[in-house]
N, C-alpha and C positions, 0 to 999 in steps of 0.2 A: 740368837742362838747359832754357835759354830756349828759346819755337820762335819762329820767323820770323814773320814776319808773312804769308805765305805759308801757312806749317803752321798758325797760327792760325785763316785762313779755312778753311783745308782741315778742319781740325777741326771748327769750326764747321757749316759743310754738312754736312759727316756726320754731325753731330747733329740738326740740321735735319732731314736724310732720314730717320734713326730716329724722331722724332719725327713724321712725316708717316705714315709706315710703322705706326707701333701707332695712329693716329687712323685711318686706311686701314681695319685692323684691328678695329679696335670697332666704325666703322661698318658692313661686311660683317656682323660677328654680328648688331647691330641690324635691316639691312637684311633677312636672315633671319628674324629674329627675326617681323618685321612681315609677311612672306609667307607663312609658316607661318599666321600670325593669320586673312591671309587667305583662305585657302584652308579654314580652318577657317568659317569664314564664311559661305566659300560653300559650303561642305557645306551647313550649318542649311540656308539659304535655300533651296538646290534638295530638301532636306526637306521642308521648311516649305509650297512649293509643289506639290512630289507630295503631301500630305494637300490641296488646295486650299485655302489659307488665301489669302487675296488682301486688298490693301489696297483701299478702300473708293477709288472715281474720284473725283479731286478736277473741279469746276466749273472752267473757266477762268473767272475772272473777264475781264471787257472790260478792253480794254487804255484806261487816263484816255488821252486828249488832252492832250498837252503845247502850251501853246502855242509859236510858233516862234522859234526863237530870232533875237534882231534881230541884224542884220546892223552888223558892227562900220564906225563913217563915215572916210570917206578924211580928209586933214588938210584938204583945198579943201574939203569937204562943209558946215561947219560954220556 
């Protein structure tokens, strides 16, 4: 049996939506995936810091002077 052209798009989107649905899907696990990571992470860290292990103060460096940027001339300026 033919479908319509009608049952056809209908078909369609709801492939579409399956198909949206397991990509939805995969990325929840990943999205997991990667929060567990970090939370493992920051366990070490707050570790790593109750032993006092500390990273070394970095220097600000001075901030260069840029010169200013010139100002763009009207079309009568020229």
């Amino acid at each position: 049996m033919e479908l319509t052209e009608q049952q056809q798009h209908l078909k369609a989107c709801i492939d579409q939506q399956k198909e949206l649905l397991d990509d939805m899907q995969k990325l929840q696990g990943q999205l997991n995936e990667k929060r567990d990571l970090a939370v493992k992470i920051q366990g070490i860290i707050e570790y790593l810091q109750g032993q006092n292990v500390q990273l070394p103060v970095e220097e600000e460096a001075p901030a260069a002077e840029s010169p200013a940027p010139e100002k763009a001339k009207a079309k009568g300026d020229e």
